[in-house]
C-alpha positions in Angstrom: 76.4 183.2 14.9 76.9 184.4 11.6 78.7 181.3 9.6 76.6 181.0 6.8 75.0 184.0 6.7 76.4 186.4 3.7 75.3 186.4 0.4 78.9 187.8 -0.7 82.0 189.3 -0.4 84.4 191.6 -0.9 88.1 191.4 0.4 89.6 194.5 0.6 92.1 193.6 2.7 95.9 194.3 1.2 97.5 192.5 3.8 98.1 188.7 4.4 95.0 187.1 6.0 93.1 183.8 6.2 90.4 182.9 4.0 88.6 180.4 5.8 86.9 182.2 8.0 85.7 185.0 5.6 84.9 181.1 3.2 82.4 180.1 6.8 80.6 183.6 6.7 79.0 182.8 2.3 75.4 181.0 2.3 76.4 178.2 0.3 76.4 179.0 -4.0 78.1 182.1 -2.9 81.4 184.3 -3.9 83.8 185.9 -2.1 85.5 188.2 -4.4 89.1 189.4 -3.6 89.8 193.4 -4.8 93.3 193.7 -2.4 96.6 192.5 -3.0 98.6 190.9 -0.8 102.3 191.0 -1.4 102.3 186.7 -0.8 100.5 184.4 -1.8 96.9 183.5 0.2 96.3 180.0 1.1 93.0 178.9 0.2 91.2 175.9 1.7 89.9 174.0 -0.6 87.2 172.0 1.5 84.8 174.7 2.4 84.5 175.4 -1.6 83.3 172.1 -2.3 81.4 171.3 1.0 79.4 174.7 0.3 80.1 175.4 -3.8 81.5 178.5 -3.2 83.2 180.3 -5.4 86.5 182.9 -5.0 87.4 185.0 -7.8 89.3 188.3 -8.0 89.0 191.9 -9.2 92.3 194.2 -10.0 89.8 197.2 -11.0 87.0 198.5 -11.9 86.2 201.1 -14.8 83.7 204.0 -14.2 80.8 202.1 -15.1 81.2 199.2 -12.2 82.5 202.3 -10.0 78.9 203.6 -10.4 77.0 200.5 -10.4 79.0 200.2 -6.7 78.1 203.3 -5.5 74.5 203.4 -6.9 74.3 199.5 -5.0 75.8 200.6 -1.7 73.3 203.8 -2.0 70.3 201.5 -2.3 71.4 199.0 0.3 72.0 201.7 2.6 76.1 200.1 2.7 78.1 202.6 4.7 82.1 201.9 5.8 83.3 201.4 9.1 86.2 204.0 9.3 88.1 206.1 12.1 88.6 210.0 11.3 91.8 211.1 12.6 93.5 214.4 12.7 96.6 215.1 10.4 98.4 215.1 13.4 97.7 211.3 14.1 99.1 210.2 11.1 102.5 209.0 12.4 100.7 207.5 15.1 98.1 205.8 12.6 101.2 204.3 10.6 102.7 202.5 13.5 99.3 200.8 14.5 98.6 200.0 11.5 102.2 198.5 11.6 101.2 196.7 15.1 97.7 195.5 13.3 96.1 197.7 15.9 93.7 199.0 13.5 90.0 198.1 13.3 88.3 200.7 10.7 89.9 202.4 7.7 92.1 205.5 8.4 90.4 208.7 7.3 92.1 211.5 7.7 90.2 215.3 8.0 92.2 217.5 6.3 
């Protein structure tokens, strides 16, 4: 499987959401570095950060320098997103499934 596998990562996620599994996925020495905000508070399992010395930290933004340190990284690395293009037309129908948690990419709308 994949526990143990990931040198880092980034939480985008804006919504509330368990940590431990994203905690199984980091190589042990590793970070997982949180970027959304959820509107409560996250629980965070303490155990898997001392069995593995992992680290969780947090990001609010970036200024354009990281922003293009990001994009000249995911360039390099050949890091693309997983998103779902939808039609302007969707949009109402994109809001309640996101509502429903029905939604497994980003939203990107092609205007």
């Amino acid at each position: 499987g994949a526990s143990g596998t990931l040198d880092g990562i980034i939480g985008l996620v804006s919504s509330q959401h368990p940590l431990f599994p994203l905690l199984g996925l980091l190589k042990s020495h590793r970070k997982l570095v949180l970027v959304g905000a959820p509107e409560k508070p996250l629980e965070l399992p303490v155990f898997p950060l001392l069995q593995g010395r992992k680290v969780v930290g947090g990001s609010m933004t970036g200024g354009m320098k990281e922003t293009q340190e990001m994009i000249d990284f995911a360039a390099k690395h050949n890091v693309k997103p997983d998103i779902e293009v939808i039609a302007m037309e969707y949009v109402n129908t994109a809001m309640e499934r996101l509502l429903k948690a029905d939604v497994k990419y980003r939203f990107v709308i092609d205007i």
